[in-house]
N, C-alpha and C positions, 0 to 999 in steps of 0.2 A: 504494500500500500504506500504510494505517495504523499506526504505529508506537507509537499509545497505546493502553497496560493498558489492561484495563476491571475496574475495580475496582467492589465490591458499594457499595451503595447506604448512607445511614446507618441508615435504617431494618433492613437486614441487619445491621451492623454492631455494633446497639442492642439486638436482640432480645430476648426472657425468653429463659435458656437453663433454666428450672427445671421446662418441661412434656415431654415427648415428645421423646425421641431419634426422629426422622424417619430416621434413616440404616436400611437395610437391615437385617435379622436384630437390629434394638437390642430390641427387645422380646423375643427369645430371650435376647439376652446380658444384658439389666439383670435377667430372671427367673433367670437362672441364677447373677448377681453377689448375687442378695438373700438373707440368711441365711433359712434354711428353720426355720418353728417357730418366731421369734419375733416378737413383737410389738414394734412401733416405741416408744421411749423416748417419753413425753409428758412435756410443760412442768414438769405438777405430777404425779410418780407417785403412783396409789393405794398408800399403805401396806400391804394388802392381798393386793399384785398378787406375783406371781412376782418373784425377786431377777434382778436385769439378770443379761447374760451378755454374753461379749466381743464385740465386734461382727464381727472376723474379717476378710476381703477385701471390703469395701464402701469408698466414697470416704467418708472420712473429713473435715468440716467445720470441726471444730472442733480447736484447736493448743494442748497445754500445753507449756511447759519445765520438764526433769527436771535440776539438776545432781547428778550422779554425782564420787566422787573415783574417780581412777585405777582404786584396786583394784575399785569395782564394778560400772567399764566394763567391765576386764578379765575381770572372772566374768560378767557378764551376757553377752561376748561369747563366752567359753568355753563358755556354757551352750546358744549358739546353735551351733556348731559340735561340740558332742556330742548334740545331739537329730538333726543333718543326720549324722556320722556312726554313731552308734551306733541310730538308732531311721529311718532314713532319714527325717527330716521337715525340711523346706525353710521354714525362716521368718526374719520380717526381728527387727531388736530389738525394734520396737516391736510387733509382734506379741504377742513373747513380755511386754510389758510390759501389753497389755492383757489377756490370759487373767488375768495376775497379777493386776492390777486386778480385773477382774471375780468372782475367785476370791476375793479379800479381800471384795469388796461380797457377794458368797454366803454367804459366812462371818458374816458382820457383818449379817445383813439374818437369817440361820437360826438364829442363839445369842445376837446382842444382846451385854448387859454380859460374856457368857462367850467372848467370840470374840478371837484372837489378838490383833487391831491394838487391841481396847482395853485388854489387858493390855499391849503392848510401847508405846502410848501414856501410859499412865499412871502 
């Protein structure tokens, strides 16, 4: 009886993981993970083009840090614990931090110099 692993190869090991989920039903699951109706964000957007919208439950790539004080962990987390109980809606912070986001960049892309964050910025 052989008593060594067999471990994958480096070539497995190494692969692009950036094509084709091969596993079973991924093709169901990554159409059903993709935001419906919108268009993928490009490098340089057209000016032109519809204002972003939150990206929602998709793997997210890119990582900023927020530092919050106390008080507005504590409302941002209150705020998620009254949407789950009072509206039955189940989301994480950072959830509700991008609708926010996205909400500002709506705003700000639809009024220009009249839109809130250029007034509270300036």
């Amino acid at each position: 009886m052989n008593r060594r692993a067999s471990l994958p190869g480096a070539d497995e090991l190494f692969r692009a993981t950036s094509g084709r989920d091969e596993r079973p039903g991924s093709e169901e699951r990554s159409r059903r993970d993709e935001p419906r109706g919108r268009a993928r964000l490009s490098p340089a957007p057209d000016p032109a083009a519809d204002a972003p919208e939150a990206s929602g439950r998709v793997r997210h790539d890119q990582k900023i840090t927020v530092y919050l004080t106390a008080q507005e962990l504590l409302d941002l987390e209150q705020a998620r614990l009254r949407l789950r109980a009072e509206f039955d809606i189940a989301v994480d912070r950072g959830r509700i931090v991008r609708e926010a986001v996205a909400e500002l960049l709506q705003e700000l892309h639809e009024r220009g110099p009249d839109a809130a964050v250029v007034r509270r910025l300036s």
